[in-house]
C-alpha positions in Angstrom: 52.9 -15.3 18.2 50.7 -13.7 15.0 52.5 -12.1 12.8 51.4 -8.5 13.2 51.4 -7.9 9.2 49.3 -10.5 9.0 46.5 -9.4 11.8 46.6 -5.7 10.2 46.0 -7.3 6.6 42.8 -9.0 8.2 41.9 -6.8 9.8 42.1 -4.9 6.2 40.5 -7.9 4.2 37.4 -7.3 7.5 37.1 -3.9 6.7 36.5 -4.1 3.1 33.8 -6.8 3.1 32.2 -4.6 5.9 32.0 -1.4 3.9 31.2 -4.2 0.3 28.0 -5.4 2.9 26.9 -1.7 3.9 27.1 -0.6 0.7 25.1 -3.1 -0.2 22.2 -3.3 2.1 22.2 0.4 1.2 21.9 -0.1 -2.4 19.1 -2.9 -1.8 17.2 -0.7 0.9 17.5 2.4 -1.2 17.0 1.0 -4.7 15.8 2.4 -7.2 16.8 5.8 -5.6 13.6 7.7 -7.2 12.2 10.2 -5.0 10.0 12.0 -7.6 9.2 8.5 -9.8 6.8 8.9 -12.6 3.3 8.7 -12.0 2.3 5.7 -14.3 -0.9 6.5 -15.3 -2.2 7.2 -18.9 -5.5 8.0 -20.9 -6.8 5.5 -23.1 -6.3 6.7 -26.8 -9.1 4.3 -28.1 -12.0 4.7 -25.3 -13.1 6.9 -22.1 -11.1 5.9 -19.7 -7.5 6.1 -18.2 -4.3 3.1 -17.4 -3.2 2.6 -14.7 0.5 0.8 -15.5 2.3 0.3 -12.3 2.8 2.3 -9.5 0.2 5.0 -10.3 -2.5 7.3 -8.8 -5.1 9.9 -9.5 -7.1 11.8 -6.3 -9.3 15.1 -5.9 -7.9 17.7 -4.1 -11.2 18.8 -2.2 -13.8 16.5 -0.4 -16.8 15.0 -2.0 -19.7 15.4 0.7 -22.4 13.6 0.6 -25.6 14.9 1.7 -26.6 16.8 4.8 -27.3 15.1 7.6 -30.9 15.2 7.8 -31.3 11.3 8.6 -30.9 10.2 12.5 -27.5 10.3 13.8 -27.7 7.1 15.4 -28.0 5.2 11.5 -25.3 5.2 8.9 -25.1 7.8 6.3 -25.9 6.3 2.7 -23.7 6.0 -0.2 -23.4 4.7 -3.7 -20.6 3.5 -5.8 -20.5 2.4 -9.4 -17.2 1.8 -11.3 -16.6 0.2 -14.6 -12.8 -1.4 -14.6 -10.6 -3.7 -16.7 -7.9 -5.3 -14.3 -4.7 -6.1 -15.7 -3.2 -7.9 -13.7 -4.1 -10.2 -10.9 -1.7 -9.2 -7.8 -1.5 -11.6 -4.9 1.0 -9.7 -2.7 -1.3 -7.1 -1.3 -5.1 -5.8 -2.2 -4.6 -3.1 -5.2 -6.4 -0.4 -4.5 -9.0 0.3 -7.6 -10.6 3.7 -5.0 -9.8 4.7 -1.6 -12.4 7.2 0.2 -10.0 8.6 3.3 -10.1 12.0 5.2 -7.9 14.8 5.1 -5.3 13.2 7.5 -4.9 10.0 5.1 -6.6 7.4 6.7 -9.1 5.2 4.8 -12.6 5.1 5.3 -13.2 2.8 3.3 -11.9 0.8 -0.1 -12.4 -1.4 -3.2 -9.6 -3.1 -4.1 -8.5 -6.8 -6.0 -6.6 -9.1 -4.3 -6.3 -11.6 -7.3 -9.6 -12.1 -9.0 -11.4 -11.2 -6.3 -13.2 -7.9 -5.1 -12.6 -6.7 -1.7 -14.4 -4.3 0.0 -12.4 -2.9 3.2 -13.7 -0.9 5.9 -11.0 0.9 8.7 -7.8 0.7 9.1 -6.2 -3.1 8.8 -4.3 -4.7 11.6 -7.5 -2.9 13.6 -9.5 -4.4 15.4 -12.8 -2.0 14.1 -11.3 -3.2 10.7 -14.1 -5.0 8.8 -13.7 -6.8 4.9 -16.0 -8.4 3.0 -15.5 -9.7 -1.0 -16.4 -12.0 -3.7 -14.6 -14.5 -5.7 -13.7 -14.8 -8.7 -15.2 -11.9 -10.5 -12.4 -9.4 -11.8 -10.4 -11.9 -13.8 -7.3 -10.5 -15.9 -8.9 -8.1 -19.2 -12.2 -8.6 -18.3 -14.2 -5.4 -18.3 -16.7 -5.3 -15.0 -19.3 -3.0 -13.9 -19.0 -3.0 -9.9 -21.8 -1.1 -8.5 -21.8 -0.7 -4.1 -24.8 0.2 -2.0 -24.2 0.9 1.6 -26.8 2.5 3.8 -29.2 2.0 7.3 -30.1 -2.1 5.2 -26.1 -2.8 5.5 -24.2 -3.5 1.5 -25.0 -4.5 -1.4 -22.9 -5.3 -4.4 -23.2 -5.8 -8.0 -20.9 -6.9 -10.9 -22.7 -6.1 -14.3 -25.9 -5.1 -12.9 -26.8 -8.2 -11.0 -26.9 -8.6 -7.5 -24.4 -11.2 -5.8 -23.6 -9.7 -2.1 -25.5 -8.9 0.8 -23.9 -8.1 4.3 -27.0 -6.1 6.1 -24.1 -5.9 9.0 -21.6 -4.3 6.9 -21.7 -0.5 6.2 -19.3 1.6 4.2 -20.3 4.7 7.0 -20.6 4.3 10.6 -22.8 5.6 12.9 -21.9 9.7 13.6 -18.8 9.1 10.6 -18.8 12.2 8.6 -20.1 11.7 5.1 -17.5 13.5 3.4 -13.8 12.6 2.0 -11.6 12.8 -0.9 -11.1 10.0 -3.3 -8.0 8.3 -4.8 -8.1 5.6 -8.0 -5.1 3.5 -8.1 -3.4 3.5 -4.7 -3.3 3.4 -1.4 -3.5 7.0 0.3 -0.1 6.1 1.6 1.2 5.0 -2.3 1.1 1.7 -1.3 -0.9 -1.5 -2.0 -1.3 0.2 -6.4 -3.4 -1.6 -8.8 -2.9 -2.0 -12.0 -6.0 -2.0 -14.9 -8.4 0.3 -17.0 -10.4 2.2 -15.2 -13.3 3.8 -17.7 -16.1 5.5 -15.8 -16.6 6.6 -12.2 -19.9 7.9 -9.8 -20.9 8.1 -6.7 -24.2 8.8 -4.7 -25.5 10.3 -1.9 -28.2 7.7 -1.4 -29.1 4.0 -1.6 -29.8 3.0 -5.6 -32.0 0.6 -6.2 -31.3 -3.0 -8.1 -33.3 -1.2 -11.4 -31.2 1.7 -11.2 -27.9 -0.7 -10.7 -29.1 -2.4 -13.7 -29.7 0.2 -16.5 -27.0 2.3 -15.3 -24.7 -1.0 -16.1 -25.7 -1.0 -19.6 -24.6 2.8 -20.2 -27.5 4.7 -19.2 -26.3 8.2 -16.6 -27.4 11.0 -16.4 -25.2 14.1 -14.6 -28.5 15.8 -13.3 -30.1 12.0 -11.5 -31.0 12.6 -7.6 -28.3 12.1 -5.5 -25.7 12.3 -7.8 -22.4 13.8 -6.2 -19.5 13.1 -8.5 -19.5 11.7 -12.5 -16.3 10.8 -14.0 -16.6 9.5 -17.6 -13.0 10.1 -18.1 -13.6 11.6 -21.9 -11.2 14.0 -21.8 -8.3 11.9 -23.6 -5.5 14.5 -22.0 -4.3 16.6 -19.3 -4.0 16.4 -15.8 -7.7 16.5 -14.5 -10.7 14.2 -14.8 -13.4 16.4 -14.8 -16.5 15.9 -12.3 -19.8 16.5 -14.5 -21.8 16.7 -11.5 -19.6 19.1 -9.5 -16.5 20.6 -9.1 -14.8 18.2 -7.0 -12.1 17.4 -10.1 -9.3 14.2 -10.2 -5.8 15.6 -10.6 -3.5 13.3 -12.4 -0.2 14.5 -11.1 3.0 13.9 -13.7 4.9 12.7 -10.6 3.6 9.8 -8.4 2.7 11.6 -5.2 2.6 10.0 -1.7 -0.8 11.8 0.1 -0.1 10.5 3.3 3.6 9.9 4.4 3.8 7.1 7.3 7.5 5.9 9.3 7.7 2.5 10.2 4.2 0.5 9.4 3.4 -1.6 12.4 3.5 -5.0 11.2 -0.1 -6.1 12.4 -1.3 -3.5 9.8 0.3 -4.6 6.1 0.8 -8.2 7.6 -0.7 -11.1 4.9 0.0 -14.5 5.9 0.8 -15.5 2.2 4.0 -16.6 0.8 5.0 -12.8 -0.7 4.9 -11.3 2.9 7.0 -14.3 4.4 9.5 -14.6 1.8 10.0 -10.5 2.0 10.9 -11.3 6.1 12.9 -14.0 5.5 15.4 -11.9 2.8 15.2 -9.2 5.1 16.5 -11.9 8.0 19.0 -13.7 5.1 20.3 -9.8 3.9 21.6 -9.4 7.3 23.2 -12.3 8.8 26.5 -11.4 6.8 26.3 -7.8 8.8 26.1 -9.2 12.1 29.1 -11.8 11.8 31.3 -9.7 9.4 31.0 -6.4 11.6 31.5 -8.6 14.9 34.5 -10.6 13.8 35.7 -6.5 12.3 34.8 -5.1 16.1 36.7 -8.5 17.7 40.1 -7.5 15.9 39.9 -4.1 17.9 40.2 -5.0 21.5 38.6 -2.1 22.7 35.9 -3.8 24.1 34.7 -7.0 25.6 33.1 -10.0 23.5 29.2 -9.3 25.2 29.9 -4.9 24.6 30.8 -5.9 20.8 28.4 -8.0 20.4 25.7 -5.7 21.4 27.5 -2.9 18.7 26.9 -5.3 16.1 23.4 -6.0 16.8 23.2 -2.4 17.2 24.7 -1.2 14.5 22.7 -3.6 12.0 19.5 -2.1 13.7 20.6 1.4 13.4 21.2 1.0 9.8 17.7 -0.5 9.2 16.0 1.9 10.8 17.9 4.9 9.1 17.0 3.4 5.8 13.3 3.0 6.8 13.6 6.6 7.5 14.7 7.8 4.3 12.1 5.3 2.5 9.5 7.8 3.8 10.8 10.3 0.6 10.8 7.7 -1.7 7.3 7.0 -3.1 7.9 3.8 -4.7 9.5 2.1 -0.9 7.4 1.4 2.2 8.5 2.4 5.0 8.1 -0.8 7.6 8.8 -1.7 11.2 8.9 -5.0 10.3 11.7 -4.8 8.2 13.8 -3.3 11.1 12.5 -6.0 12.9 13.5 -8.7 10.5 16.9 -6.8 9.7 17.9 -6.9 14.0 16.9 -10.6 14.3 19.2 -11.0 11.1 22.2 -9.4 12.4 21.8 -10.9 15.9 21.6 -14.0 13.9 24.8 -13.2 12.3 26.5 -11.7 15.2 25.6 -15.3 17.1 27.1 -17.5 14.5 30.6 -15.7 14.9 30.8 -15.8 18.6 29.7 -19.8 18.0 32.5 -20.0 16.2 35.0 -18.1 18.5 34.4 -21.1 20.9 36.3 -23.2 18.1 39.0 -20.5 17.4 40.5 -18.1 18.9 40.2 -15.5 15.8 38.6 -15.7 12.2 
């Protein structure tokens, strides 16, 4: 017969590696704990421009509309983008976001971002299947400064790094057919604070209309002018201080909060739209599969010692109680700027503690108790 003493100082010894594990998960889930984190973004002291150092971003507070719709309304709506940038990094974990044109709900219109060296130009919403990218290698390498000009009109895209033409996609356009030509603007980040990049960025405009190669070209060798045709918004980032990046062609301004600021809150990601099939993304699924295991056996060989229920009902709290927890710290990840808020994870966390859960009931088949 078990020595009752013993059972009740297992069942203690259970207990305090349980509440060691929650504790845990919560500090990993939760971690850093900073739900107003600064906003790491600086102005250059030496040049035009502003640094962006980590998790950082800069947005307008109104929309930038481009011109009335006089065209057709069965052909795209033109646009122009020119940006001169010094990355700092090359991240390959997800595709920094250097600008983000999105609506007033949050969602993207469009994007040019860096997934390591390489530019990538995004259209929709990813995991979509109206999501459309297109890109070119190799030409925003670590502290090299760029001049990255975009065309996009009826004649499809056109991109050029330092005034010369190397992308064509007469398929691709930045507006669709009936869009709305209008948005608001965010350098740095995602609109959801996700996905940052990190760099100089040291002048910004945009266009209502289609430049020309010409134009692309002198304009890359420093020649603007805030009264050209067509010219919506011209950010040349001389202000050295502050909180706003003035607009010289309107008064559509960049605020530069002090705080980083999430501008559109999302709970629980699907996973088809931040899934990357790289080694980042499936090492982040397998620890969140590893974190758990311990839950799932620990709590169930806990539960087992309380013969309240039967094996299959405690089994079941264990698996439920590890997803519970998961998804109540995806919850809370929403407030904190610097976490994503995932289904995937509470996906990855339930397969881990039914993991765990199964590999203590394996074992009961062996023993009778733990």
């Amino acid at each position: 017969m078990t020595d009752p003493i013993v059972n009740r100082r297992k069942s203690i010894f259970l207990g305090i590696i349980c509440l060691v594990i929650f504790a845990g998960i919560i500090v990993a889930g939760l971690w850093p704990f900073k739900f107003w984190p600064e906003n790491k973004v600086e102005w250059l002291k030496d040049q035009n421009g502003v640094r962006f150092y980590g998790q950082g971003i800069i947005y307008s507070e109104k929309e930038i509309a481009m011109a009335p719709s006089f065209r057709s309304s069965n052909l795209p709506s033109s646009i122009s983008v020119e940006i001169c940038l010094q990355p700092e990094t090359e991240a390959s974990s997800h595709i920094g976001r250097i600008l983000s044109f999105f609506d007033d709900q949050g969602s993207e219109s469009f994007f040019i971002g860096q997934w390591r060296p390489h530019l990538i130009l995004g259209k929709g919403i990813h995991g979509k299947d109206t999501y459309r990218e297109i890109g070119i290698r190799d030409v925003l390498k670590k502290a090299e400064k760029r001049f990255v000009a975009i065309t996009s009109g009826v004649d499809g895209t056109r991109i050029y790094v330092d005034g010369i033409l190397l992308k064509s996609s007469p398929r691709f356009h930045l507006f669709s057919i009936n869009e709305k030509p209008s948005g608001k603007i965010a350098l740095g980040a995602s609109p959801t604070g996700s996905e940052y990049w990190t760099g100089n960025i040291l002048s910004l405009a945009i266009y209502d209309r289609v430049l020309t190669g010409q134009e692309v070209s002198t304009h890359s060798h420093g020649s603007k002018k805030s009264g050209e045709e067509g010219l919506v918004a011209l950010y040349p980032f001389d202000e050295r201080s502050g909180q706003w990046g003035y607009n010289h062609a309107s008064r559509r301004h960049l605020f530069i909060p002090s705080k980083f600021e999430v501008l559109q809150k999302t709970i629980l990601v699907p996973p088809w739209v931040d899934f990357r099939f790289n080694r980042s993304y499936l090492m982040d699924i397998l620890t969140n599969i590893l974190g758990f295991i311990p839950f799932g056996f620990f709590f169930s060989a806990y539960l087992s010692r309380k013969k309240i229920m039967s094996k299959r009902c405690l089994f079941l709290m264990a698996i439920l109680l590890g997803g519970s927890l998961s998804l109540c710290i995806e919850v809370i990840q929403v407030y904190l700027p610097t976490r994503n808020s995932q289904l995937m994870d509470v996906l990855a966390n339930s397969m881990g503690a039914i993991l765990g859960a199964t590999l203590y009931y394996l074992r009961g088949h062996q023993s009778a108790s733990l």
